[in-house]
Backbone and ligand atoms as CSV (ligand in chain L), in Angstrom:
chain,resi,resn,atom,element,x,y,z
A,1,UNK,N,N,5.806,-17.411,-7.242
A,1,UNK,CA,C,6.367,-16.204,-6.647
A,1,UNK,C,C,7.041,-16.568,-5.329
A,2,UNK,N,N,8.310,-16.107,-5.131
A,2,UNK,CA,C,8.851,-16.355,-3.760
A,2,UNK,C,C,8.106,-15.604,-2.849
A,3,UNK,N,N,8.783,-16.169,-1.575
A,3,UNK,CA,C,7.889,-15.517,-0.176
A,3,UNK,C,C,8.513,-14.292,0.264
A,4,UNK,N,N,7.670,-13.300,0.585
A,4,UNK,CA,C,8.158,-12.234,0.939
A,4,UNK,C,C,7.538,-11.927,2.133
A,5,UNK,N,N,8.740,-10.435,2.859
A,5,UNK,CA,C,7.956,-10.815,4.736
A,5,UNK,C,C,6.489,-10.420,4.147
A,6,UNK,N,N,5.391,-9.955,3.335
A,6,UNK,CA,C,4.458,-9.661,3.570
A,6,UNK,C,C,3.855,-10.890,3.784
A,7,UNK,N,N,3.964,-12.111,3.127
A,7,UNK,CA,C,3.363,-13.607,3.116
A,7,UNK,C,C,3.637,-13.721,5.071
A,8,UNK,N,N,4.931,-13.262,5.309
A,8,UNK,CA,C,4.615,-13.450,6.800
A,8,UNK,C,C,4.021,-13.086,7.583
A,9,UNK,N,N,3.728,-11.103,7.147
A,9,UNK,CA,C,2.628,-11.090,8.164
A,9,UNK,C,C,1.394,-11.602,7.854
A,10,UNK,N,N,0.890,-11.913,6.521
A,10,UNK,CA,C,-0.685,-12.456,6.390
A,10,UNK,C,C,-0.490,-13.345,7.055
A,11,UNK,N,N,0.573,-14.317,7.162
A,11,UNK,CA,C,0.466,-15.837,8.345
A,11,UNK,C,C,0.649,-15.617,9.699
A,12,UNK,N,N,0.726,-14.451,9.825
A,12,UNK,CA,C,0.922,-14.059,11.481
A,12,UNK,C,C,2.156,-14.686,12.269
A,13,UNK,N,N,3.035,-14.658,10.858
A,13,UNK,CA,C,4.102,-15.642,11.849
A,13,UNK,C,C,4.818,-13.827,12.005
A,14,UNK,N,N,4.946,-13.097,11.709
A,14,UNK,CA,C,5.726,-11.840,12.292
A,14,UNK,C,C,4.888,-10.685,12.209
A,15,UNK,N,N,5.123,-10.193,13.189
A,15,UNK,CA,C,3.594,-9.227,13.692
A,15,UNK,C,C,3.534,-7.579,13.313
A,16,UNK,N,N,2.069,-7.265,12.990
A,16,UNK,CA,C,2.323,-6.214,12.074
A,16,UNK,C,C,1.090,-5.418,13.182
A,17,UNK,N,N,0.871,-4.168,12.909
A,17,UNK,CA,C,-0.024,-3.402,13.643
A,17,UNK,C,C,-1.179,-3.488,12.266
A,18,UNK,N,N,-2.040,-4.170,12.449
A,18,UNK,CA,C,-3.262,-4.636,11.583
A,18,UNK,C,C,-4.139,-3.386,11.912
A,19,UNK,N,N,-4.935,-3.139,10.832
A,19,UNK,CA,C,-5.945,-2.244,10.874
A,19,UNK,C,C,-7.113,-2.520,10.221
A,20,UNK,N,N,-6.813,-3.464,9.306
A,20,UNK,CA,C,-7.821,-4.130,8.538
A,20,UNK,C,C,-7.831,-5.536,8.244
A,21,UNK,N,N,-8.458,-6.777,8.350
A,21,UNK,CA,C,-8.417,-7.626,7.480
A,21,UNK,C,C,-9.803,-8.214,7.636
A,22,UNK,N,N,-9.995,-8.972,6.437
A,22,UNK,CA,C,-11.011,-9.942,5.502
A,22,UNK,C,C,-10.478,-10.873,5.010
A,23,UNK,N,N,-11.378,-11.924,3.996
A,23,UNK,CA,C,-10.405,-12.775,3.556
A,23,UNK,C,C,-9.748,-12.815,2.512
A,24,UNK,N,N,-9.928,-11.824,1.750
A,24,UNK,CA,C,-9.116,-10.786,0.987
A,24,UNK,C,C,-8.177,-10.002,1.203
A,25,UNK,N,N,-8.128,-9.484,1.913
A,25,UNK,CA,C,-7.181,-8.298,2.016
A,25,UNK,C,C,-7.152,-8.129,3.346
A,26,UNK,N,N,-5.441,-7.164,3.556
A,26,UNK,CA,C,-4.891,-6.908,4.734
A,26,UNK,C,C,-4.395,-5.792,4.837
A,27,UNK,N,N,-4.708,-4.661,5.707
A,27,UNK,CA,C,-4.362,-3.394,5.695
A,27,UNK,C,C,-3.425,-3.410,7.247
A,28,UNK,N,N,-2.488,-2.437,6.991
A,28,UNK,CA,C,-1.375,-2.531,8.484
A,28,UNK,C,C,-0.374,-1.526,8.546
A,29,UNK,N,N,0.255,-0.781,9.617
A,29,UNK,CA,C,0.913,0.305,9.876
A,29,UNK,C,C,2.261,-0.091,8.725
A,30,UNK,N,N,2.716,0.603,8.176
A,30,UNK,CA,C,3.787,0.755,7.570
A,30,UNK,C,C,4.950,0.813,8.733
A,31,UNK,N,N,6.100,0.016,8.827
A,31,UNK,CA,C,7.258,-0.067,10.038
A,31,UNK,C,C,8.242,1.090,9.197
A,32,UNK,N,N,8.081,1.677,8.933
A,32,UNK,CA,C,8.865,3.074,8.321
A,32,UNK,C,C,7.706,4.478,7.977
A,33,UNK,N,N,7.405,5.235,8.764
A,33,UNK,CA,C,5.870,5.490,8.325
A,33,UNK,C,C,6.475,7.194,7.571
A,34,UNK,N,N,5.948,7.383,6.327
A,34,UNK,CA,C,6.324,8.530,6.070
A,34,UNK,C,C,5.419,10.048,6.131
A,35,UNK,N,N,4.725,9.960,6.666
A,35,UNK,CA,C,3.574,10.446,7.316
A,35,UNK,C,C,3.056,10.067,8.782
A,36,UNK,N,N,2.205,11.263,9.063
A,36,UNK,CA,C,1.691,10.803,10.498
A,36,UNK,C,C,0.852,9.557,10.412
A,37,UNK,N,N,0.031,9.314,9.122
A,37,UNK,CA,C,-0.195,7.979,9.105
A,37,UNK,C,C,-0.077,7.264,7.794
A,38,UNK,N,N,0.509,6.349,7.636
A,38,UNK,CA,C,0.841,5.718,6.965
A,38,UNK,C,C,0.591,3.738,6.974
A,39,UNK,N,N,0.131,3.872,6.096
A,39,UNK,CA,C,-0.238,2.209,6.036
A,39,UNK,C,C,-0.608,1.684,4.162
A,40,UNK,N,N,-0.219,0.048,4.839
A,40,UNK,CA,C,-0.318,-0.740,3.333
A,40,UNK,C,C,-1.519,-1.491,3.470
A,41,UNK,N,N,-2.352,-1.518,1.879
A,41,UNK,CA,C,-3.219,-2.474,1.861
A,41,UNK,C,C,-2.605,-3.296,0.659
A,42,UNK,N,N,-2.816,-5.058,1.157
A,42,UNK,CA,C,-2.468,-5.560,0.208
A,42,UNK,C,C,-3.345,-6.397,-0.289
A,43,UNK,N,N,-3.236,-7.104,-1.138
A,43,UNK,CA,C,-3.977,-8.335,-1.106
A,43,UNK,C,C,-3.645,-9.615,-0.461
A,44,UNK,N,N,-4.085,-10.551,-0.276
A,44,UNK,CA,C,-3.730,-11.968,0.677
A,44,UNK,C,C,-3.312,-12.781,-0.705
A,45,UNK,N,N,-3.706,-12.465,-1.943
A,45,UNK,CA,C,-3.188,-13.810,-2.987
A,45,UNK,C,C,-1.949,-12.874,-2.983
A,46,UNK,N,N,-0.547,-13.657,-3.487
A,46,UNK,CA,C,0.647,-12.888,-3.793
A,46,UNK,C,C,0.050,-12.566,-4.889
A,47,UNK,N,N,0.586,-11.342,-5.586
A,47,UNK,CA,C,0.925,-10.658,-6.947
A,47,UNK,C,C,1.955,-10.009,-6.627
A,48,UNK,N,N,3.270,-9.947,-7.650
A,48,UNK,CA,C,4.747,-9.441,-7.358
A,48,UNK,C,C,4.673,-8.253,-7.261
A,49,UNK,N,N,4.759,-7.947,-8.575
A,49,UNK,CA,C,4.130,-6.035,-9.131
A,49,UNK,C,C,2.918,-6.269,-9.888
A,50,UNK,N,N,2.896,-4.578,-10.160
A,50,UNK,CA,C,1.390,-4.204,-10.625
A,50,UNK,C,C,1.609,-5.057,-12.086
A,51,UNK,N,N,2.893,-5.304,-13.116
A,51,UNK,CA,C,2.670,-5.843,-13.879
A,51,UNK,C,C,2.182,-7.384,-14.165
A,52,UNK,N,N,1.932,-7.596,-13.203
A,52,UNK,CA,C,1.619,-9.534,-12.586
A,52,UNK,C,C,0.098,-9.701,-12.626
A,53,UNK,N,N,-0.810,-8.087,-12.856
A,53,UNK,CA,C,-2.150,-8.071,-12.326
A,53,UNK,C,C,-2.894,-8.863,-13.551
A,54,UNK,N,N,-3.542,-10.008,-13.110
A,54,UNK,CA,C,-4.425,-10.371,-14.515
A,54,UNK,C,C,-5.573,-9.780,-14.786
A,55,UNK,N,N,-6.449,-9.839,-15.476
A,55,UNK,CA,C,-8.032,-9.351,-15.918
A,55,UNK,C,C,-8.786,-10.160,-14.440
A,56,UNK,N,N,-8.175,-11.327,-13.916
A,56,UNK,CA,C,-9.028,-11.907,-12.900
A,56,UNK,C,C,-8.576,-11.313,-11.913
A,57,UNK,N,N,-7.657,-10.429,-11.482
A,57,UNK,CA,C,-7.330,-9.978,-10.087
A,57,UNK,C,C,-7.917,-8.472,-10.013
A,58,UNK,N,N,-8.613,-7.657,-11.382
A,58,UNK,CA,C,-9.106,-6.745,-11.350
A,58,UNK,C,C,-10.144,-5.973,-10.412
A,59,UNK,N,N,-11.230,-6.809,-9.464
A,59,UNK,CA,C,-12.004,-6.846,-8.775
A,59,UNK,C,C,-11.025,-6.791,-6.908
A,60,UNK,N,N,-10.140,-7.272,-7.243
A,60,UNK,CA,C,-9.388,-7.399,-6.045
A,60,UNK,C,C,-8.300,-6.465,-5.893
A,61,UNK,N,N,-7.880,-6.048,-6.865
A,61,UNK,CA,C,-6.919,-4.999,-6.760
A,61,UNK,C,C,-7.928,-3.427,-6.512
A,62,UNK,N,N,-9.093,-3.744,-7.277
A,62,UNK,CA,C,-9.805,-2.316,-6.964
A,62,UNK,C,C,-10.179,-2.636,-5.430
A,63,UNK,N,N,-10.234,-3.483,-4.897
A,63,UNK,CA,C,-10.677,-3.325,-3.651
A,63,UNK,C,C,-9.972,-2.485,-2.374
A,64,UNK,N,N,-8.336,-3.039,-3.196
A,64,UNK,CA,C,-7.192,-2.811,-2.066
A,64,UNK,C,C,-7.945,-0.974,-2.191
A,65,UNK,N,N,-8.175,-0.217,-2.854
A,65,UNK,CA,C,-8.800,1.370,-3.024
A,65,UNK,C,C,-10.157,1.736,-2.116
A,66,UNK,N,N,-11.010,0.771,-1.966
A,66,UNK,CA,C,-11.833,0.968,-1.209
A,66,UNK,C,C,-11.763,0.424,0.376
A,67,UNK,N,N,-10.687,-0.344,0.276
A,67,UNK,CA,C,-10.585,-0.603,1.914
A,67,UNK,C,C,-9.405,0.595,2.291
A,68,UNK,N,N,-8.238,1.146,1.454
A,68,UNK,CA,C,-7.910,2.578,1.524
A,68,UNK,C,C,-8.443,3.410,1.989
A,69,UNK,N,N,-9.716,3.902,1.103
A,69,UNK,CA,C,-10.609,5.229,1.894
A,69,UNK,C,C,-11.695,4.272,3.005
A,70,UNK,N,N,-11.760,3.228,3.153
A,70,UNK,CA,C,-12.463,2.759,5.105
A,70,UNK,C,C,-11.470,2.857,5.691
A,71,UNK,N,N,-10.471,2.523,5.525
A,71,UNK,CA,C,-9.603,2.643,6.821
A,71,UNK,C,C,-9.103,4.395,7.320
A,72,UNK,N,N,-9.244,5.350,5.986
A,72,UNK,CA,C,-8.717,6.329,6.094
A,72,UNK,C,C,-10.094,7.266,6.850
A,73,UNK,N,N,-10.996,6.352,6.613
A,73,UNK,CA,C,-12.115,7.013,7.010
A,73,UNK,C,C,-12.539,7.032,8.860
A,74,UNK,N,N,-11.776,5.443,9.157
A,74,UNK,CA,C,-12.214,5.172,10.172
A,74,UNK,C,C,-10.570,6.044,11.539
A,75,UNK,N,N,-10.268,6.047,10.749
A,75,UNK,CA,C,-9.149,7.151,11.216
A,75,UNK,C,C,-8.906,8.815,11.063
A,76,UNK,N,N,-10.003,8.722,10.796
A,76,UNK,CA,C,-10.810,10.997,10.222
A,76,UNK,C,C,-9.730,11.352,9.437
A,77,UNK,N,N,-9.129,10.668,8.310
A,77,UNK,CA,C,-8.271,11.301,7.398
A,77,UNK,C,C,-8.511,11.693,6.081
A,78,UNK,N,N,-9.807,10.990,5.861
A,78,UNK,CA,C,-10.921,11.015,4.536
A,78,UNK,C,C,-10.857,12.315,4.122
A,79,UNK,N,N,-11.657,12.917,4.631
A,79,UNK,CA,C,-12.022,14.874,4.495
A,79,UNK,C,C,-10.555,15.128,4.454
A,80,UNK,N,N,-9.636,15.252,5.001
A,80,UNK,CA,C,-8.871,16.285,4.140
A,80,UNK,C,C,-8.132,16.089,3.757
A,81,UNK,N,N,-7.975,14.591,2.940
A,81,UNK,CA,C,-7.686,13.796,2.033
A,81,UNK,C,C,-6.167,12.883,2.315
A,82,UNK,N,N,-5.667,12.221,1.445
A,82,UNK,CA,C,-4.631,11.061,1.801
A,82,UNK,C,C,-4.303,11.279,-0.095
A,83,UNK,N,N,-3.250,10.347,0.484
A,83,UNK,CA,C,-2.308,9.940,-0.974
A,83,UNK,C,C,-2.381,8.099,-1.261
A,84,UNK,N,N,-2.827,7.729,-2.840
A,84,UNK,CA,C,-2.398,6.475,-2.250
A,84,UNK,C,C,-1.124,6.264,-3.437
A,85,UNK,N,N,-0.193,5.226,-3.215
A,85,UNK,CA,C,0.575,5.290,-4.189
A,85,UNK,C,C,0.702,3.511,-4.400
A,86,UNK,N,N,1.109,3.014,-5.841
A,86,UNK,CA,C,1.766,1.567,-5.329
A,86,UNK,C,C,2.791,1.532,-6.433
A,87,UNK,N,N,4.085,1.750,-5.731
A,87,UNK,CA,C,5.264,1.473,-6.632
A,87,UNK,C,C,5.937,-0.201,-7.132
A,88,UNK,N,N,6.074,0.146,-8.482
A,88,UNK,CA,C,6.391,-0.917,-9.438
A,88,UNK,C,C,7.740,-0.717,-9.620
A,89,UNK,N,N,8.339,-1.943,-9.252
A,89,UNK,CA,C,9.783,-2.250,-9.952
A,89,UNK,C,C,10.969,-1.816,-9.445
A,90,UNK,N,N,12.299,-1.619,-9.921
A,90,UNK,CA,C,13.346,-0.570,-9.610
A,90,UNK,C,C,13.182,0.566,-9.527
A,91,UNK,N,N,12.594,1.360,-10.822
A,91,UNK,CA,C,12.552,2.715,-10.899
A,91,UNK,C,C,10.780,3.136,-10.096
A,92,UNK,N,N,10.125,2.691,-9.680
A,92,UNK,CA,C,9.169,3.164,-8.891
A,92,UNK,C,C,9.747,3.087,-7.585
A,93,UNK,N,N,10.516,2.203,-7.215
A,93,UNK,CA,C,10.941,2.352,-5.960
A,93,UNK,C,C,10.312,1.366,-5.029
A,94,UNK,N,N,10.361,0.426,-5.627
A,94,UNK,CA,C,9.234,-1.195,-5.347
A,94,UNK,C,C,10.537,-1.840,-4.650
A,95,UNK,N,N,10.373,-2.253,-3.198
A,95,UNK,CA,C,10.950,-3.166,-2.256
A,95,UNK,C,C,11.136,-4.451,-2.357
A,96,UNK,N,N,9.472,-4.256,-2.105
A,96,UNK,CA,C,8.744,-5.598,-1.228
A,96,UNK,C,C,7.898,-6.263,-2.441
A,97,UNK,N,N,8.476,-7.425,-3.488
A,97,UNK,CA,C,7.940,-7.990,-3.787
A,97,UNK,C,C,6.700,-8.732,-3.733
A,98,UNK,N,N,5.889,-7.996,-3.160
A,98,UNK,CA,C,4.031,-8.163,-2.953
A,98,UNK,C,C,3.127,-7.003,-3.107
A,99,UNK,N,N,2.540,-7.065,-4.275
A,99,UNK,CA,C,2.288,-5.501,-4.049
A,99,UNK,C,C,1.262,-4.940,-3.065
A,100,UNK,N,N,0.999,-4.257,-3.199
A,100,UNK,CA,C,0.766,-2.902,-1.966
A,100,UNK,C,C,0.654,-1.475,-2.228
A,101,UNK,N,N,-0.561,-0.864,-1.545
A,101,UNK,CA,C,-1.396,-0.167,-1.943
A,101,UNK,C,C,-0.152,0.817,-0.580
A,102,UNK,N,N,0.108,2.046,-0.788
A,102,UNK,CA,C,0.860,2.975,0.350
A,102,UNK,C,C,-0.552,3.650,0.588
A,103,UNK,N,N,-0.953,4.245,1.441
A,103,UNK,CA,C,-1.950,5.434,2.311
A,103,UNK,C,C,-1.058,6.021,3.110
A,104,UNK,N,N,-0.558,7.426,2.691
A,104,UNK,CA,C,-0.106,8.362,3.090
A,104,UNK,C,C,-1.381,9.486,3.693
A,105,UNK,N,N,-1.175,10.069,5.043
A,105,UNK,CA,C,-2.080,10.792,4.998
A,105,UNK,C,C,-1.775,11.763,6.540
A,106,UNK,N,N,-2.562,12.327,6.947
A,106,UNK,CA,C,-2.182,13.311,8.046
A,106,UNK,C,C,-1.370,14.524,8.108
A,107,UNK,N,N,-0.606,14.589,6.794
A,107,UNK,CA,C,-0.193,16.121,6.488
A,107,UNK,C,C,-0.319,16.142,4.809
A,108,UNK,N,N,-0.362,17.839,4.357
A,108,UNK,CA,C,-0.285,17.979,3.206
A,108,UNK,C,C,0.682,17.389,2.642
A,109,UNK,N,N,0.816,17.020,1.400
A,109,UNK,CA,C,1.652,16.302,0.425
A,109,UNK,C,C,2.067,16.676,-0.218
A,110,UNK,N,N,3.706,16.722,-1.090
A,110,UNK,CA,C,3.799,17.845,-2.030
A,110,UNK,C,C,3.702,16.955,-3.294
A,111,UNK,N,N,3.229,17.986,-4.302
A,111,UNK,CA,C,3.728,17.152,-5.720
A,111,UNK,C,C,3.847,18.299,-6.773
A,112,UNK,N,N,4.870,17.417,-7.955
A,112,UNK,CA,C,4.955,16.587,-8.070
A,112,UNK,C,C,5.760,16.060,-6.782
A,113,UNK,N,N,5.583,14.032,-6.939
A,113,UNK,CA,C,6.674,13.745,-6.253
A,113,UNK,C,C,8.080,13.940,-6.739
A,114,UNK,N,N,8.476,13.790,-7.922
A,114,UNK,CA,C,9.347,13.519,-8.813
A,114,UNK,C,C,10.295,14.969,-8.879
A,115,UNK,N,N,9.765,16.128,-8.435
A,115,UNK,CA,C,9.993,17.655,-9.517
A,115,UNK,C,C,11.876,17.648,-8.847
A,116,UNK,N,N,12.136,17.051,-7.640
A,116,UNK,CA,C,13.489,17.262,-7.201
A,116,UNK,C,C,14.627,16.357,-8.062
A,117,UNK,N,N,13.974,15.281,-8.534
A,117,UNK,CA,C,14.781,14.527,-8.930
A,117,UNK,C,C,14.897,15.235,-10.508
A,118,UNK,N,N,13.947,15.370,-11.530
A,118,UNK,CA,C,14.148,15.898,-12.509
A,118,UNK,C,C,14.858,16.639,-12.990
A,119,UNK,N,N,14.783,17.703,-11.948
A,119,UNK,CA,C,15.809,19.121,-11.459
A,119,UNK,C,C,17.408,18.691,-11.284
A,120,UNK,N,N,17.627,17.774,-10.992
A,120,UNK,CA,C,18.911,16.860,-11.090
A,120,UNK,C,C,19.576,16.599,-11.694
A,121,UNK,N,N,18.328,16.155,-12.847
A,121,UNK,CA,C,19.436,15.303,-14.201
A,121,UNK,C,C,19.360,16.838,-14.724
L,1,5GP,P1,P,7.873,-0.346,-1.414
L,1,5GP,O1,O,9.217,0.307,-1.273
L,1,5GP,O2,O,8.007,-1.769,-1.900
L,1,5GP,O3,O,6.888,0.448,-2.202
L,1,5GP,O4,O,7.258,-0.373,0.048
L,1,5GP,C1,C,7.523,-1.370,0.967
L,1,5GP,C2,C,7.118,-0.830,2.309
L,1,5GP,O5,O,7.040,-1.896,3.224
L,1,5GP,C3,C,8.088,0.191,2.880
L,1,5GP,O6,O,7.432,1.430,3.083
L,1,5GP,C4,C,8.563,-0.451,4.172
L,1,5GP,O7,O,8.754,0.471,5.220
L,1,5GP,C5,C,7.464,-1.446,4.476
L,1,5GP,N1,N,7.930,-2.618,5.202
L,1,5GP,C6,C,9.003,-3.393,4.898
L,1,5GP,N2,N,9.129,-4.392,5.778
L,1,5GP,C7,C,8.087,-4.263,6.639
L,1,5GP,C8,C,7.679,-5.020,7.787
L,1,5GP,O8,O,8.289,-6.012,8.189
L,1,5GP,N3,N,6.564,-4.584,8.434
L,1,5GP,C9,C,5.855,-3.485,8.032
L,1,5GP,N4,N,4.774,-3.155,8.717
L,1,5GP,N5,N,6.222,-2.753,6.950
L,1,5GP,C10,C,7.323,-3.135,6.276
């Protein structure tokens, strides 16, 4: 898998507002935040997209979900809840070739997400 800036911030060579890490996983402010708070958990092994996930990364990808609700917790966003999302590909709207867990949270959310675009075609 090529390097993507997320490989940079796990190496600390370009600096991210960290909120979480282990030696697993890395949670950090989103630099575009679409919410009052907003942050990514990823994992530290690359995986591209969600379709890259093997039967062995299963334990680690559920994790990126539980360090989600600690961090959302340790920031009082738990109770009245968060969004998490992780977009795959072109049509999910996938960037950043590493995947990544989104935590949206601090205002209500609408959904569907999708209902504007549908309305379109
Ligand atoms: P995607 O579109 O792949 O689901 O999400 C990628 C996310 O990474 C975007 O929300 C974008 O704002 C965020 N992002 C991209 N580059 C950087 C960066 O250098 N630092 C941080 N903290 N977030 C980034």
């Amino acid at each position: 898998m090529s390097e993507t800036i997320f490989t940079k911030i796990i190496d600390k060579s370009i600096p991210a507002d960290i909120l979480f890490e282990d030696d697993d996983v890395l949670a950090f402010r989103d630099i575009n935040p679409q919410a009052p708070l907003h942050f990514l958990v990823i994992p530290k092994k690359p995986i591209a997209t969600i379709n890259d996930i093997t039967p062995d990364d299963y334990a680690l990808v559920g994790k990126l979900s539980g360090v989600a609700a600690q961090v959302a917790a340790e920031y009082d966003v738990a109770e009245q809840g968060f969004r998490t999302v992780m977009n795959c590909n072109e049509y999910g709207g996938q960037t950043v070739y590493h995947i990544h867990l989104h935590v949206l949270a601090g205002k209500p959310l609408g959904w569907p997400p999708y209902q504007e675009t549908l309305k379109s075609q």
